[in-house]
FIMI-403975 format. One line per field, with one value per residue: residue number from 1; residue in three letters; x, y, z of N, C-alpha, C, O in turn. Coordinates in steps of 0.05 Angstrom, whole numbers, padded with zeros to 5 digits. Layout:
# FIMI-403975
seq = c(NUM / ...);
type = c(ALA / ...);
n_u = c(X / ...);
n_v = c(Y / ...);
n_w = c(Z / ...);
ca_u = c(X / ...);
ca_v = c(Y / ...);
ca_w = c(Z / ...);
c_u = c(X / ...);
c_v = c(Y / ...);
c_w = c(Z / ...);
o_u = c(X / ...);
o_v = c(Y / ...);
o_w = c(Z / ...);
# end
This chain:
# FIMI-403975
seq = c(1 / 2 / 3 / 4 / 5 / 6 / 7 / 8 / 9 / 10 / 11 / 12 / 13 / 14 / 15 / 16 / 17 / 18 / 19 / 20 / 21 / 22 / 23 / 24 / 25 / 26 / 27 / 28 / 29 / 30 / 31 / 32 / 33 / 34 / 35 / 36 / 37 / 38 / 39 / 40 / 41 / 42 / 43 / 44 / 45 / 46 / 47 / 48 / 49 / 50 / 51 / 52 / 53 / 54 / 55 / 56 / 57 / 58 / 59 / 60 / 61 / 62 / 63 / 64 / 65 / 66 / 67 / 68 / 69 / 70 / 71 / 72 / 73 / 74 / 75 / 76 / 77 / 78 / 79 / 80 / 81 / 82 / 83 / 84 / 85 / 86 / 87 / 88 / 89 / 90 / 91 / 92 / 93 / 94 / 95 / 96 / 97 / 98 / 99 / 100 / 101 / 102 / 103 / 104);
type = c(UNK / UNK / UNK / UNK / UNK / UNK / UNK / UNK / UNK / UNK / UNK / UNK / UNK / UNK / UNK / UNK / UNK / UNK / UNK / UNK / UNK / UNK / UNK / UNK / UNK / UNK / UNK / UNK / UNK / UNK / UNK / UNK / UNK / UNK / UNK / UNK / UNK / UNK / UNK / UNK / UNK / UNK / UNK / UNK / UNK / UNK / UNK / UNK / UNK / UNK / UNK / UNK / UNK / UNK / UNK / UNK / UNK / UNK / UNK / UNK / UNK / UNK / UNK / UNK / UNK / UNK / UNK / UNK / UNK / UNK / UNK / UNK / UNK / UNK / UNK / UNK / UNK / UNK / UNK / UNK / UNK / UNK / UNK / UNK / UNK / UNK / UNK / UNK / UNK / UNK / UNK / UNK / UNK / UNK / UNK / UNK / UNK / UNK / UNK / UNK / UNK / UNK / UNK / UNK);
n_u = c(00016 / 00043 / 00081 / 00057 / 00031 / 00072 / 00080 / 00044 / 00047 / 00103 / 00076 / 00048 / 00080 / 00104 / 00118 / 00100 / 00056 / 00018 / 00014 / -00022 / -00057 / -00085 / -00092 / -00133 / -00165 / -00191 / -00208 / -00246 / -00280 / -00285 / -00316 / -00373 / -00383 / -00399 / -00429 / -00424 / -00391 / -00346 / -00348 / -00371 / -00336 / -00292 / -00324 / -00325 / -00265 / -00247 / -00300 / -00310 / -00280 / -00326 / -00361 / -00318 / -00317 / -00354 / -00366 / -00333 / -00354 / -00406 / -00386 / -00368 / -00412 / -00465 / -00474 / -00528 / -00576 / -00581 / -00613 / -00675 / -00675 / -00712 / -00724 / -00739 / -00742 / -00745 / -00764 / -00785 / -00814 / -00810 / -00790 / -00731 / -00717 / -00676 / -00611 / -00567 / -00517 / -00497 / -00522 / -00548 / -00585 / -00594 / -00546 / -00539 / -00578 / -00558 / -00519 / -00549 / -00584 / -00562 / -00538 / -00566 / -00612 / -00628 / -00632 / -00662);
n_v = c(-00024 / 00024 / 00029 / 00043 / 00085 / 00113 / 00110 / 00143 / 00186 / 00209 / 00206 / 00245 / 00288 / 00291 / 00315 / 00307 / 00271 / 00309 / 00342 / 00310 / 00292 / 00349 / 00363 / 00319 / 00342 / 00403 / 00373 / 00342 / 00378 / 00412 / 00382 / 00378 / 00421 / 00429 / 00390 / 00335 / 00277 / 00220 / 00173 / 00194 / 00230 / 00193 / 00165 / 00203 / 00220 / 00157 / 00132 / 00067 / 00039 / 00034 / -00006 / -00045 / -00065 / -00096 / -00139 / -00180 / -00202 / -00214 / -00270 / -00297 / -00328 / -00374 / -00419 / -00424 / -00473 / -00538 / -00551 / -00609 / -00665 / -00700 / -00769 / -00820 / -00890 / -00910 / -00970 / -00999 / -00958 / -00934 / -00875 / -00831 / -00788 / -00736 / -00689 / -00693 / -00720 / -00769 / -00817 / -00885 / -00913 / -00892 / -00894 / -00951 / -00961 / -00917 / -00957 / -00999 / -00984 / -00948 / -00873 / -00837 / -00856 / -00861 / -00800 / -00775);
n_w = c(00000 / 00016 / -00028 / -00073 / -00056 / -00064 / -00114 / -00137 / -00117 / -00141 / -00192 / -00190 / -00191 / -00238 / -00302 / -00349 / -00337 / -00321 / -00357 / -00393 / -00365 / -00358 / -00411 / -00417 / -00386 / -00404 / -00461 / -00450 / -00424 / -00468 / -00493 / -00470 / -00475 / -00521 / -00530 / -00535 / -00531 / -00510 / -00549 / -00594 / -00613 / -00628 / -00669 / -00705 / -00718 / -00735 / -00769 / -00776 / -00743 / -00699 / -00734 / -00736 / -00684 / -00665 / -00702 / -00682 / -00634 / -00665 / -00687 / -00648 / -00635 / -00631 / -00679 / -00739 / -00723 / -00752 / -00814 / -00811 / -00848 / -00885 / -00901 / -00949 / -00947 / -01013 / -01030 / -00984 / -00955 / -00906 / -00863 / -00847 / -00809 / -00798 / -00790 / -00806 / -00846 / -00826 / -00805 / -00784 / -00797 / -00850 / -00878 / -00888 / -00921 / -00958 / -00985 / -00998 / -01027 / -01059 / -01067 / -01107 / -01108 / -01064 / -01044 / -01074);
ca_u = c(00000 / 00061 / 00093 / 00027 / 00025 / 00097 / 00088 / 00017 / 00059 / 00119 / 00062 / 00033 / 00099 / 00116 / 00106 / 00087 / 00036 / 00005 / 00002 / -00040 / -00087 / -00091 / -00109 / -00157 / -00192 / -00188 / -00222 / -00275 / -00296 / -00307 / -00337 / -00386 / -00395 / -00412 / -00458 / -00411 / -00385 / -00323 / -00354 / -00383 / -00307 / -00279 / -00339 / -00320 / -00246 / -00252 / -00319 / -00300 / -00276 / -00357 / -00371 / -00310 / -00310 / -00387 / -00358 / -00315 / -00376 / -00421 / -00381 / -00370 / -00434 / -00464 / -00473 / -00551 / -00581 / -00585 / -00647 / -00676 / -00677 / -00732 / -00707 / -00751 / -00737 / -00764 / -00778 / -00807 / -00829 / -00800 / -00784 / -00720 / -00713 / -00638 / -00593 / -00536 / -00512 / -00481 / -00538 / -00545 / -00605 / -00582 / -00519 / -00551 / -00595 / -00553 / -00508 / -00565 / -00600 / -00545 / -00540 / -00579 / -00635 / -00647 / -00629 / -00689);
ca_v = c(00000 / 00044 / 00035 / 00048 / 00114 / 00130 / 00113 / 00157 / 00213 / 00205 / 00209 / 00276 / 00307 / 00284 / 00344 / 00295 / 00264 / 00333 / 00355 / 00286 / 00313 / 00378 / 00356 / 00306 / 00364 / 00415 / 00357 / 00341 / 00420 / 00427 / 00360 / 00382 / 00444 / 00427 / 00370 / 00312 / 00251 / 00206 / 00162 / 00212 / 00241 / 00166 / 00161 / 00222 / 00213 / 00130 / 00122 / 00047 / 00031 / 00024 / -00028 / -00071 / -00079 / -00122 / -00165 / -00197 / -00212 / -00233 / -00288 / -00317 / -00340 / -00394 / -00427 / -00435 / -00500 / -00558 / -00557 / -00628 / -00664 / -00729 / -00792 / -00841 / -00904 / -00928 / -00997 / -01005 / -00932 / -00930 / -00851 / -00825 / -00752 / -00732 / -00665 / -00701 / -00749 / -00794 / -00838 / -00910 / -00922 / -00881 / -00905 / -00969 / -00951 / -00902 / -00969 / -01024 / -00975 / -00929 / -00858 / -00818 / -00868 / -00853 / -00788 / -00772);
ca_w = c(00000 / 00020 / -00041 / -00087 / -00050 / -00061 / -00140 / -00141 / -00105 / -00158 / -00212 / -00187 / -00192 / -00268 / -00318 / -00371 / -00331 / -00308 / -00382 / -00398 / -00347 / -00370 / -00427 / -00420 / -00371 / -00426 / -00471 / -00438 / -00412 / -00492 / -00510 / -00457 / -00474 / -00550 / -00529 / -00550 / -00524 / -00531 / -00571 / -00618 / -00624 / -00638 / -00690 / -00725 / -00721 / -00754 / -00766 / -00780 / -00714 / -00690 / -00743 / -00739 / -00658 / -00659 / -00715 / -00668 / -00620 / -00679 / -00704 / -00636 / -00620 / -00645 / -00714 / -00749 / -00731 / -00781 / -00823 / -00808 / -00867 / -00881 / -00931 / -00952 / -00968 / -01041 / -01033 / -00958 / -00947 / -00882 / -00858 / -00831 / -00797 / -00787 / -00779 / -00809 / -00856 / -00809 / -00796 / -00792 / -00824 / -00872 / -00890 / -00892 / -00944 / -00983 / -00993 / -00998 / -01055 / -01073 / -01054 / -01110 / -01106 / -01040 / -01040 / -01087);
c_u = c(00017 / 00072 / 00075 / 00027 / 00042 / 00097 / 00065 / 00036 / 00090 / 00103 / 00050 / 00056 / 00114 / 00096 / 00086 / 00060 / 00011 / -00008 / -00023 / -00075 / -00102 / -00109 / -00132 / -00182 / -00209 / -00211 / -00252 / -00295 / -00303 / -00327 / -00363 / -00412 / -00408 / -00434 / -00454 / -00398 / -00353 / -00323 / -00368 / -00355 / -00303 / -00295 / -00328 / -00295 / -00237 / -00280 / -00318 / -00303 / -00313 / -00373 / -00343 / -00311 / -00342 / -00381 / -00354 / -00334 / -00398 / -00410 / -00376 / -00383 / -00445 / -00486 / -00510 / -00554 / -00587 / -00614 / -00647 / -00687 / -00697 / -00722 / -00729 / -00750 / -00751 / -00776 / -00804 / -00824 / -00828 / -00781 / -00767 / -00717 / -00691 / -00633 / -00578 / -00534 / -00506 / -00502 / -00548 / -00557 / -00601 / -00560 / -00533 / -00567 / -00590 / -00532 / -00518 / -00577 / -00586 / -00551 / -00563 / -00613 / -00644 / -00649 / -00655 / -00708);
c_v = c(00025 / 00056 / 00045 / 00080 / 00130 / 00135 / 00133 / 00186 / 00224 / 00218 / 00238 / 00298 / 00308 / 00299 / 00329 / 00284 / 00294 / 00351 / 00336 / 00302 / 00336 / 00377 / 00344 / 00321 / 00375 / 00399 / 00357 / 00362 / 00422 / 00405 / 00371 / 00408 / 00447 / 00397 / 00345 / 00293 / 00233 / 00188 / 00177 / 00222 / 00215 / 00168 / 00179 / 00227 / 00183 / 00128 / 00085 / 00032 / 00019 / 00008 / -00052 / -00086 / -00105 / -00147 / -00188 / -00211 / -00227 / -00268 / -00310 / -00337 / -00360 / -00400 / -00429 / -00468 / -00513 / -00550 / -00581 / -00638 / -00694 / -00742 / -00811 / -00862 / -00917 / -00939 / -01008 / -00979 / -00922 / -00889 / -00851 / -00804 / -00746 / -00702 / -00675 / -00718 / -00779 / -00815 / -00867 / -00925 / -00917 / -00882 / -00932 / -00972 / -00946 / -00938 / -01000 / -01011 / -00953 / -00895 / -00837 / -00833 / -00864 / -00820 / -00763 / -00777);
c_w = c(00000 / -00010 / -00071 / -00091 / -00062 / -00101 / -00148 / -00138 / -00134 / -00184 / -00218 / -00197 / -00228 / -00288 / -00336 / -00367 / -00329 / -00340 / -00391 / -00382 / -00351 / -00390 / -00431 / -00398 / -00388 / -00450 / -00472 / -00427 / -00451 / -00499 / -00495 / -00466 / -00513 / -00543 / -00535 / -00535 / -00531 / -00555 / -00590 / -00627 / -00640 / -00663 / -00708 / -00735 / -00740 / -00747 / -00774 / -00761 / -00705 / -00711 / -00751 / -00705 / -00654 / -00677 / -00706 / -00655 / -00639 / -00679 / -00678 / -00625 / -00642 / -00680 / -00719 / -00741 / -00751 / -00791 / -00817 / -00838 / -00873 / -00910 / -00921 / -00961 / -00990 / -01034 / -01003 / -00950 / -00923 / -00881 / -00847 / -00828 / -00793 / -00805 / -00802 / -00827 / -00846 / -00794 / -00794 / -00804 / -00854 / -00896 / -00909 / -00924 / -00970 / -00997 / -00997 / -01030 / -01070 / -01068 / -01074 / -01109 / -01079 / -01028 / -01053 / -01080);
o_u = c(00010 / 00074 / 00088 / 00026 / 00038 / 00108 / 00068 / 00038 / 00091 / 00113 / 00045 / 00051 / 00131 / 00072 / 00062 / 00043 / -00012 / -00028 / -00044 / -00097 / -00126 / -00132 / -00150 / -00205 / -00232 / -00231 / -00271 / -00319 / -00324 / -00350 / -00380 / -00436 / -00422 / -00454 / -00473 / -00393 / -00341 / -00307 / -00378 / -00351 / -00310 / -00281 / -00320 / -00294 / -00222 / -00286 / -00342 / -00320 / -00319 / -00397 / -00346 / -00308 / -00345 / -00387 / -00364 / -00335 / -00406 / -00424 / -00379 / -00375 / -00435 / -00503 / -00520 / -00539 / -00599 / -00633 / -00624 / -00704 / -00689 / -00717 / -00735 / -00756 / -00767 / -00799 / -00826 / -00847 / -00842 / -00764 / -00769 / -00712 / -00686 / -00644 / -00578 / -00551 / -00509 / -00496 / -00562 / -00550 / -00604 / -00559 / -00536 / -00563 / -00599 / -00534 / -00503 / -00578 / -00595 / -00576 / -00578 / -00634 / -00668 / -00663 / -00663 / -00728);
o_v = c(00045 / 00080 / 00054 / 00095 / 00153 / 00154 / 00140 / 00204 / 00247 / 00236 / 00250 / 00320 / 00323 / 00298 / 00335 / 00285 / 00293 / 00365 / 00348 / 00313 / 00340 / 00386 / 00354 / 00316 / 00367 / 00413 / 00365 / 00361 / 00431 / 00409 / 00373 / 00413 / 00464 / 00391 / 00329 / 00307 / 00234 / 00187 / 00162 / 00221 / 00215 / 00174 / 00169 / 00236 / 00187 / 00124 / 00081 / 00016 / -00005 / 00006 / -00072 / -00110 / -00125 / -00170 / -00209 / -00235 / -00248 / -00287 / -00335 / -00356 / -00363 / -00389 / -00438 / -00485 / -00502 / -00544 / -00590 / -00625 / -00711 / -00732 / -00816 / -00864 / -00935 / -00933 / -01019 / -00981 / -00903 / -00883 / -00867 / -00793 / -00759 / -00694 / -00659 / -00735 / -00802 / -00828 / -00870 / -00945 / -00932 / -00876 / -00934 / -00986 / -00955 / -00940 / -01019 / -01024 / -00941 / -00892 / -00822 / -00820 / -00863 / -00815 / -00742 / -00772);
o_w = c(-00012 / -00017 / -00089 / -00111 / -00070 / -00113 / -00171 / -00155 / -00142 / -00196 / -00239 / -00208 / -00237 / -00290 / -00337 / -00385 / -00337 / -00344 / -00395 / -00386 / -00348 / -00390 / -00444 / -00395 / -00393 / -00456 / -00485 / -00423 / -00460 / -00509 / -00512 / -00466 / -00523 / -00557 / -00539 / -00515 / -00553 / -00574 / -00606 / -00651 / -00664 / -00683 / -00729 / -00758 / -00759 / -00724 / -00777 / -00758 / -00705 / -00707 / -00766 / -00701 / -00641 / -00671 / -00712 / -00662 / -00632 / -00673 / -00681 / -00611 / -00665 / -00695 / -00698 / -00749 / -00770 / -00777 / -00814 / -00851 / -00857 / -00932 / -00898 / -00985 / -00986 / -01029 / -01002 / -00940 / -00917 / -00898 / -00829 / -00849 / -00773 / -00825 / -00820 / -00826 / -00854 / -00774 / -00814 / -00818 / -00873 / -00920 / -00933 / -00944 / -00991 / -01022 / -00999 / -01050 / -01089 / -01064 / -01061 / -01108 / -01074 / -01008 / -01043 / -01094);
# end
């Protein structure tokens, strides 16, 4: 905690820092005083910036579910419902009656 204080106290006394400050007072006394915002600056500065940062968040969420897809077989008329190709009836099928015959 001592040494926190000692680098806070160090900080107050550093020109460079004091100008930072200044500045970002200075800043903010006009954004204020014109009615504006940081994010209205940023916008107007790269308008860009506020349509690539949601990208990132779109793409992580998740994917469309499967359409479910129904196969019938020809000869018995038996129905299967499946997501996926990977099915066992299916397989079955596509390699008992061949794949566009059942795929039709």
């Amino acid at each position: 905690m001592a040494e926190q204080l000692q680098a806070l106290e160090a900080l107050k006394g550093d020109a460079g820092f004091k100008k930072e400050i200044e500045f970002e007072t200075k800043l903010r006394a006009l954004l204020a005083e014109y009615g504006y915002s940081l994010p209205n600056v940023i916008n107007l500065l790269d308008p860009q910036a506020s349509r690539r940062a949601p990208a990132a968040d779109s793409r992580t969420g998740t994917r469309k579910p499967r359409q479910v897809k129904v196969y019938k077989n020809p000869h018995t008329g038996e129905v299967v419902e499946t997501k996926g190709g990977n099915h066992k009836t299916l397989k079955a099928w596509k390699a008992e009656h061949g794949s566009a015959s059942v795929e039709s």
